[in-house]
C-alpha positions, -999 to 999 in steps of 0.1 A, spaced: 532 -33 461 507 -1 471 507 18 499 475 36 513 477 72 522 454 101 534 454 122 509 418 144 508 409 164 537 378 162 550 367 199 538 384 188 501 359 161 502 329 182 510 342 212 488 346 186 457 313 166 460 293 202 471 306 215 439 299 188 414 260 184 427 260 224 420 274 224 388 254 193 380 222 212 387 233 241 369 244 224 337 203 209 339 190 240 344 212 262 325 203 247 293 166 243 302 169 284 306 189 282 269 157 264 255 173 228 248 147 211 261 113 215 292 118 201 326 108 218 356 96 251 335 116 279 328 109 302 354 116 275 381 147 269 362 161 305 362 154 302 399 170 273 408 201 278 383 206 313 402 203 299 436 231 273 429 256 298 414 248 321 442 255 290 463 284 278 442 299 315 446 294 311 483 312 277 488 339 291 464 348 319 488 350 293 523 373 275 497 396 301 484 399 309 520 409 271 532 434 273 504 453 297 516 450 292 553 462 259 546 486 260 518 466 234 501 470 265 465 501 251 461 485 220 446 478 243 418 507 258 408 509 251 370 547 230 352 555 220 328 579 196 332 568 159 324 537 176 306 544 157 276 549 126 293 512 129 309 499 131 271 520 101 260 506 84 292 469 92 284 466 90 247 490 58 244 502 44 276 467 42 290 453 18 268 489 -5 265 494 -11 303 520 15 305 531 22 345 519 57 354 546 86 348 531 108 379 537 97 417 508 109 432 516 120 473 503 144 502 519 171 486 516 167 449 479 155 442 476 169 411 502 158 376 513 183 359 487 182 331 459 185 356 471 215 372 474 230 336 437 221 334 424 235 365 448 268 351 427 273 322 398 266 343 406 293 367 421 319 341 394 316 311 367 291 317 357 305 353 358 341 341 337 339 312 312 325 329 312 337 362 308 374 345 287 370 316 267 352 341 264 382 366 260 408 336 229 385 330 215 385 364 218 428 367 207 428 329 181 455 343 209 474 362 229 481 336 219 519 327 223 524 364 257 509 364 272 526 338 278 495 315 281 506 277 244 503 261 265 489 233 271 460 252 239 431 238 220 407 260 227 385 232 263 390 232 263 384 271 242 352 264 260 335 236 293 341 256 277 323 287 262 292 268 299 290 250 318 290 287 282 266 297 299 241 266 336 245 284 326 236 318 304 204 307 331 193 288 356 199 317 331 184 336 328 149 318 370 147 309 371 149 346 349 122 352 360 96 323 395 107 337 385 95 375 380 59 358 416 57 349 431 45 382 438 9 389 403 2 393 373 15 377 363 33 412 397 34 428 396 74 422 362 78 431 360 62 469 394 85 474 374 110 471 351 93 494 375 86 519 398 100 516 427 70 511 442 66 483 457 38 472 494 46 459 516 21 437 550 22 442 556 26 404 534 59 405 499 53 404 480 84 403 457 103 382 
């Protein structure tokens, strides 16, 4: 037996699919700026990969502030209790049938490993490349600023592709990871909709 709950808000759903299509367009044009490959042109790329972290930034800050007004941050709040049973669950359980060890509800969206993941995220990933990211943009502002003249463009670029490499690989576990419901899609039209649908055993991801 499942039950089918709400479980996204409205403003989660816009917030989450808002900020995939950014980072989506950033990853493209991020590593067209880095030289991997020609697309669109550079220049048109460093404009359109600032305009969607600008834009990111922006949707970020509405988002911060609905978390709080609404409690919804508590979603995040890092355990680590039945951490290891997540890990057992996704490197062994997944692939024999195993029930799911996480009861997903209103209030507890996230398992415990996830909300270790979007800690990391938050604490190292964001940082490194939010800020090497803005050095980058005032690159010319720097004197002016005060920033130490010992401080590279290079060193400021190799530290933005390496936090470029964590996000697009946060980015794809998350979506492999959104397969493993008890459909290929079930995960997916949640986020649509908004209703998940909720065994009694603990289906979640």
């Amino acid at each position: 037996m499942s039950e089918r709950i709400y479980i996204y808000k409205r403003y989660e759903r816009f917030w989450h699919w808002s900020q995939a299509l950014l980072i989506i367009v950033m990853m493209i044009t991020g590593f067209e700026v880095h030289g991997s490959y020609a697309l669109i042109g550079f220049q048109k790329a460093v404009q359109l990969h600032s305009l969607a972290a600008w834009t990111l930034l922006t949707l970020w800050a509405f988002t911060i502030f609905w978390q709080f007004t609404t409690g919804e941050w508590r979603q995040y709040l890092p355990s680590l209790k039945n951490v290891g049973a997540m890990i057992k669950y996704y490197t062994v359980g997944i692939f024999t049938n195993a029930p799911h060890p996480f009861h997903k509800t209103v209030v507890q969206k996230h398992n415990p490993l996830q909300r270790l993941a979007y800690l990391a995220l938050l604490a190292f990933i964001s940082p490194l490349i939010w800020g090497t990211g803005i050095f980058y943009l005032f690159y010319g502002d720097w004197a002016r600023l005060g920033i130490d003249q010992n401080l590279s463009l290079e060193t400021v670029a190799v530290l933005h592709t390496l936090g470029a490499y964590m996000i697009t690989a946060f980015f794809f576990i998350h979506v492999y990871l959104t397969t493993t419901g008890h459909t290929v899609f079930a995960h997916i039209k949640a986020m649509i909709t908004g209703y998940e649908e909720v065994e009694e055993e603990g289906e979640g991801a």
